[in-house]
C-alpha positions in Angstrom: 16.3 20.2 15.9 14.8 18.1 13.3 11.2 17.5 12.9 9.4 15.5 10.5 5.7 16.2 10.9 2.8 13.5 8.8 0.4 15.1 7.3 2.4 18.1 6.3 -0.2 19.9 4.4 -2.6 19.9 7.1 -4.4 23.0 8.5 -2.3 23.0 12.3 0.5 21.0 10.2 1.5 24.3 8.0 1.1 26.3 11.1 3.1 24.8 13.3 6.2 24.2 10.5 6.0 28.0 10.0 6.4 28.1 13.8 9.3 25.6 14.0 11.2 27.4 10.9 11.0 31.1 12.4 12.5 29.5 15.5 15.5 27.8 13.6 14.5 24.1 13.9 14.7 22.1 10.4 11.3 20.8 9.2 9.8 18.3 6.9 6.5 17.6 6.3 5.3 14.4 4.3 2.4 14.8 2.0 0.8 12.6 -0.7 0.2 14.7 -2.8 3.5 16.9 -5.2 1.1 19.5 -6.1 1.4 20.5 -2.0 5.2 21.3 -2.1 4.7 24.9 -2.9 2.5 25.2 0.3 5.1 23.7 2.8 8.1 25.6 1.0 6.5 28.8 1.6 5.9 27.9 5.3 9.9 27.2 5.7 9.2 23.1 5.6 10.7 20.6 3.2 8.6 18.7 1.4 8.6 15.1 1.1 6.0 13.2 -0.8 5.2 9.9 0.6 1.4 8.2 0.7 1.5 6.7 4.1 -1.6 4.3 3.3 0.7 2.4 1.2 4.0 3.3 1.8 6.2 0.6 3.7 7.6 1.0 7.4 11.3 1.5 5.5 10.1 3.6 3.2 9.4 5.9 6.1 12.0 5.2 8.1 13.6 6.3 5.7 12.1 10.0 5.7 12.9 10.0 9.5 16.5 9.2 9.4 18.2 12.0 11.3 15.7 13.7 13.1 15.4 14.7 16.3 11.6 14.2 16.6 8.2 13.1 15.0 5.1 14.6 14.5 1.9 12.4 13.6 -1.0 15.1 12.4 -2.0 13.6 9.8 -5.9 12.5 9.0 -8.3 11.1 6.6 -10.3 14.5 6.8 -13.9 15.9 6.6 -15.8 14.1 3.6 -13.7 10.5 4.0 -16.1 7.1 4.8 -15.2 5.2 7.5 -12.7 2.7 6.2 -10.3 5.9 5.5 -10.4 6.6 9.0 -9.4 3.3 9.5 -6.5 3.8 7.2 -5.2 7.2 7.7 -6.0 8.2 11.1 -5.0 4.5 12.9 -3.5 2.8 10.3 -0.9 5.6 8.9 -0.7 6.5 12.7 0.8 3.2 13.7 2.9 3.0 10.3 4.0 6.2 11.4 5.5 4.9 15.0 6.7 1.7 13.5 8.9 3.9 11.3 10.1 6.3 13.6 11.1 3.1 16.3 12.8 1.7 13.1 14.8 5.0 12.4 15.5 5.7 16.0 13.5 9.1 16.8 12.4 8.5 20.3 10.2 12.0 20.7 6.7 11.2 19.3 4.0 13.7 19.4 0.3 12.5 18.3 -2.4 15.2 17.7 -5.4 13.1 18.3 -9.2 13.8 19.6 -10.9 14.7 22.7 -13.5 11.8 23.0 -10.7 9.3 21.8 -10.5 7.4 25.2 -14.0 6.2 25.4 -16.7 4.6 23.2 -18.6 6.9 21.4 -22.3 7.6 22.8 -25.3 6.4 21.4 -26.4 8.7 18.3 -22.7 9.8 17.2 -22.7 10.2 13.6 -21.2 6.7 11.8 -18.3 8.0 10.5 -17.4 10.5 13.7 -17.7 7.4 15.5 -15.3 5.2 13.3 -12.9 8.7 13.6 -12.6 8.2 17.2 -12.6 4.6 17.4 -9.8 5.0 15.0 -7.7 7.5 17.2 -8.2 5.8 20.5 -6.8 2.6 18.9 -3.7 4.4 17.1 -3.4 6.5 20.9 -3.6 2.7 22.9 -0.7 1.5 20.1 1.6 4.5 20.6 1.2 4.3 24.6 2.1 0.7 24.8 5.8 1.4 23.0 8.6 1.6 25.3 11.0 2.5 22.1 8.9 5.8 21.9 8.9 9.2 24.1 5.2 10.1 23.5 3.0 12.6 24.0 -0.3 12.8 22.6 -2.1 16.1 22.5 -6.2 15.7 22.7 -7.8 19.3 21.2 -11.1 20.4 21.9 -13.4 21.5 18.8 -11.2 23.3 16.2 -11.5 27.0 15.0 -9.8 29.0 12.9 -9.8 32.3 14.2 -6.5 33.7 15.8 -4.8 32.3 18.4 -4.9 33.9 21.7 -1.6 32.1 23.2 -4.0 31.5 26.5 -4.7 28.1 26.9 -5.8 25.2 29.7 -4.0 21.7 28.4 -3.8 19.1 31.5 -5.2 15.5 31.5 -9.1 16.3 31.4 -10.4 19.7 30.7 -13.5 19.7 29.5 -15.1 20.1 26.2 -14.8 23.3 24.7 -13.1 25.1 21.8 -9.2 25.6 20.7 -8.0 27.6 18.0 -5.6 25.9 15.5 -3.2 28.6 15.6 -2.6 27.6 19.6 -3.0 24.0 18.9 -0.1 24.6 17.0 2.1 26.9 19.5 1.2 23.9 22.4 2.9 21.2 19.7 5.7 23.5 19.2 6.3 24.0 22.9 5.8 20.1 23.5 8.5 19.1 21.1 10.7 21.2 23.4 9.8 19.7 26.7 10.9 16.1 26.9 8.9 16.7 30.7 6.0 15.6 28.5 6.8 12.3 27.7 4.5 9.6 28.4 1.6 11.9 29.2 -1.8 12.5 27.4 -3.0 16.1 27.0 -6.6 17.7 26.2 -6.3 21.4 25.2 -9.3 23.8 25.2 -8.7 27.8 25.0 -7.9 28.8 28.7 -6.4 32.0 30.3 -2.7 30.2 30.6 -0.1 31.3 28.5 1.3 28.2 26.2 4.8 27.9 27.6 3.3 28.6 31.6 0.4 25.6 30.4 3.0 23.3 29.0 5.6 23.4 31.9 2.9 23.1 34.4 2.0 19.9 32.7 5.6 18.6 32.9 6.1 20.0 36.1 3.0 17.7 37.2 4.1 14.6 35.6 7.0 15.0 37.6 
């Protein structure tokens, strides 16, 4: 399999091409910055240097020609205003879909937000707010394409510490903390269960191992 994952240099981006690699699947991971490479070569992930807040829905298309499936995971990050939110995390969202519908790759896997579904509450931070304004409109985009087989992932609140492989991912979970090293292991297991089509996932840390959690979910949109 071919993968093509946006926002290649990200923190569950570089874990989840070392993950695809070490299983034998081909991956590429677009950055925006060159300076990057060395990171996604040394994870097993060929680089490929494309800015999508200004890059064209051929020159993407481009980068997607010939594979098998499409990762979106990239965002405008911790320290971006709210207009980059606008940008990266809808706008090079959307870009992103248009170009994998233009270069045929059906599978599309979104890492967006817990919280993305709904208006923000009174008192969210500005910018937080615009962040998951941003992903529920890129999520609502993606779901209304028939050209697509989506599947957008909704994590809790991020950690870094290791990954336990135990997790609870169905439609509504519950707030509460994922690792980034499982968020990863779910995407991987996703991109290898077409039962997940058309479904959108929240993932927390759980006591379900990632491959039971995963075909559970398939098994229940079934």
């Amino acid at each position: 399999m071919r993968i093509v994952i946006a926002g290649g240099h990200g923190r569950i981006a570089l874990r989840l091409e070392r993950l695809v690699a070490a299983r034998g699947d081909e991956v590429a991971g677009v950055i925006r910055r060159p300076g990057q490479a060395g990171d996604l070569l040394a994870a097993g992930a060929e680089p490929v240097v494309c800015d999508l807040e200004t890059a064209s829905v051929t020159d993407v298309a481009r980068h997607l020609e010939g594979a098998d499936a499409a990762v979106f995971a990239a965002g405008a990050g911790p320290g971006s205003g709210a207009g980059r939110k606008e940008t990266v995390d809808r706008g090079a969202a959307v870009l992103f879909a248009d170009a994998a519908e233009a270069a045929g790759v059906r599978r599309f896997v979104v890492v967006s937000s817990m919280g993305a579904d709904r208006e923000p509450p009174e008192g969210t931070d500005p910018v937080f707010a615009a962040y998951l304004r941003a992903k529920g409109a890129a999520d609502a985009d993606v779901r209304a394409r028939a050209g697509l087989d989506w599947t957008i992932l909704r994590p809790g609140r991020l950690t870094d510490g290791p990954g336990t492989g135990l997790v609870r991912l169905a439609p509504a979970t519950g707030r509460g903390d994922v690792t980034r090293d499982d968020v990863a292991a779910v995407l991987a297991a996703l991109l290898e269960e077409p039962g997940t089509a058309g479904l959108t996932l929240e993932l927390v840390g759980g006591d379900t191992p990632v491959a039971d959690a995963v075909a559970a979910a398939a098994k229940a949109a079934g």
